[in-house]
C-alpha positions as CSV (number, residue, x, y, z in Angstrom):
1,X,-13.5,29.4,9.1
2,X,-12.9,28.6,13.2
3,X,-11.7,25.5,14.5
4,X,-14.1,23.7,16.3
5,X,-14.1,23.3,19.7
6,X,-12.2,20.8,21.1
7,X,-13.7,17.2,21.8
8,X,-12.4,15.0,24.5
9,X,-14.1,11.9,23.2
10,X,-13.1,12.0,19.6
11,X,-10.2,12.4,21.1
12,X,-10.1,9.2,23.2
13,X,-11.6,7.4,20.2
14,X,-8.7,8.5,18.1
15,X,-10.6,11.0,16.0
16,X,-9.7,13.6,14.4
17,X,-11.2,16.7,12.5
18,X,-9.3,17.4,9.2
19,X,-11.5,19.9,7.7
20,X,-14.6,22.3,8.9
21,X,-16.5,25.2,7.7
22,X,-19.2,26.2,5.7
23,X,-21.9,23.7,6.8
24,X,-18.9,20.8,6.0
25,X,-16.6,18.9,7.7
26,X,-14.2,15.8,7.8
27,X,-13.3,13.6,10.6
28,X,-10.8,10.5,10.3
29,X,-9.2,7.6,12.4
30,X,-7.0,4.8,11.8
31,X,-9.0,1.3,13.4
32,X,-7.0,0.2,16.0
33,X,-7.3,-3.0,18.0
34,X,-9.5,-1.2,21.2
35,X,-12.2,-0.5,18.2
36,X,-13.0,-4.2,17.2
37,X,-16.1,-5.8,18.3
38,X,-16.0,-10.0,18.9
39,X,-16.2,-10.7,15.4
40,X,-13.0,-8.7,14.3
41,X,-14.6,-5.8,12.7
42,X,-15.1,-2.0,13.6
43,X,-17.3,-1.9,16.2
44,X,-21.2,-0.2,14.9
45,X,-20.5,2.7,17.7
46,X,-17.3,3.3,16.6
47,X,-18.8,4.3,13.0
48,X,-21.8,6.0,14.5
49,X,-19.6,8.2,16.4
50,X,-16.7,9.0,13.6
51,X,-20.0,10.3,11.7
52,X,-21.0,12.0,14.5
53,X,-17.9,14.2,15.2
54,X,-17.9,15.1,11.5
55,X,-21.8,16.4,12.1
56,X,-21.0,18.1,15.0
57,X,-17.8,19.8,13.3
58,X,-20.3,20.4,10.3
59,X,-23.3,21.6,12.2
60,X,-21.1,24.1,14.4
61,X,-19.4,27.4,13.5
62,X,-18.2,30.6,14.9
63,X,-22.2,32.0,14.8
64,X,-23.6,28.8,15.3
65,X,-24.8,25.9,17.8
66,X,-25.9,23.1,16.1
67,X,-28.2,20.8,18.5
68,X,-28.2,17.1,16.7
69,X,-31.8,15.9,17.4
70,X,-31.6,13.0,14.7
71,X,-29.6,10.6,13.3
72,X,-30.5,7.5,11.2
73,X,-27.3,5.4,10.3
74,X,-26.4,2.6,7.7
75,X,-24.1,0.2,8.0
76,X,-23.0,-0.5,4.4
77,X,-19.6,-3.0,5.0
78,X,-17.4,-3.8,7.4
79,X,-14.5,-1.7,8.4
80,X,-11.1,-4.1,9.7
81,X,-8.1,-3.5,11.7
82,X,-5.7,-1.1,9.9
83,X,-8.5,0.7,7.8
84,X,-8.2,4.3,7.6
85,X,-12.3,6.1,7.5
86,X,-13.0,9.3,6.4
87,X,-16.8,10.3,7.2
88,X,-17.7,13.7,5.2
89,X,-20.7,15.7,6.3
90,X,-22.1,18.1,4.3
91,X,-26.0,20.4,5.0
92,X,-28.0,18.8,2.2
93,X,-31.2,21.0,2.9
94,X,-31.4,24.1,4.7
95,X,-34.4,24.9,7.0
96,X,-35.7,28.6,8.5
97,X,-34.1,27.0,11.7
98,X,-32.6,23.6,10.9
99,X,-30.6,22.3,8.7
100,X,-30.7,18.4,7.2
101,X,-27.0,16.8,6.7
102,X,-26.1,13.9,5.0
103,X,-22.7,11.8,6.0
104,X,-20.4,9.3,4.4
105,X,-18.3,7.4,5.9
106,X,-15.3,5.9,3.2
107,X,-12.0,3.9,3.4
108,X,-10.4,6.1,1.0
109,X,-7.6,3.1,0.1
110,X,-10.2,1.6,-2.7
111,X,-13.4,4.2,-1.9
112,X,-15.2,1.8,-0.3
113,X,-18.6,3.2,1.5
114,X,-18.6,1.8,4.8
115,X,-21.5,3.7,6.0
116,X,-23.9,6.8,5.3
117,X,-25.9,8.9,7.4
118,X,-28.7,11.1,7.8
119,X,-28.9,13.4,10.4
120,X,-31.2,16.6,11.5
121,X,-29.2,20.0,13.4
122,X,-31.6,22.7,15.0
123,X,-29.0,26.3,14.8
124,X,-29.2,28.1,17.5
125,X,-27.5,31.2,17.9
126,X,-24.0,30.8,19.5
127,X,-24.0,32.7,22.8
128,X,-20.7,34.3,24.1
129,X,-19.1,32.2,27.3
């Protein structure tokens, strides 16, 4: 199992990878105040994009460039100041040269789903830098 690549925006957002390999991964982040929309909650992009650094963690690997071409998102129930997320994404289908994921996004405190996703990866293969 590598580590993935660093990522400068989940970074900045706060993000972090705790877990990758084998067509999984797990990304997590505390909401802090700079992640609340007008109404108090976790902002919709800030969800979208902790699911979207577990997919990218999931859908790249050491042989492996996973190029997201889809994602449908759901937002299931509002995240607040404080929360701690977990989104876990996991390859649900594999295709001759794509793989389907499917990701979860929980407040592990009561195991609340906050939101799910559905996302599509074409592999291609990882070329040397």
């Amino acid at each position: 199992m590598s580590s993935p690549q660093p990522d400068a925006y989940a970074e900045f957002l706060g993000i972090t990878v705790t877990g990758h390999g084998g067509g999984r991964a797990e990304a997590a982040l505390e909401v802090a105040p700079r992640h609340l929309n007008p109404h108090g909650t976790a902002h919709g992009a800030l969800l979208y994009s902790l699911a979207g650094v577990a997919l990218a963690a999931a859908a790249n690997d050491a042989e492996h460039s996973g190029i997201v071409s889809a994602v449908q998102i759901d937002y299931v129930r509002p995240a607040r100041l404080g929360d701690a997320l977990v989104a876990s994404a996991a390859v649900s289908e594999r295709l001759p040269r794509e793989d389907l994921f499917d990701i979860r996004v929980v407040r592990p405190a009561d195991g609340e789903l906050v939101a799910r996703a559905h996302a599509r990866a074409t592999r291609r293969e990882r070329t040397p830098r």
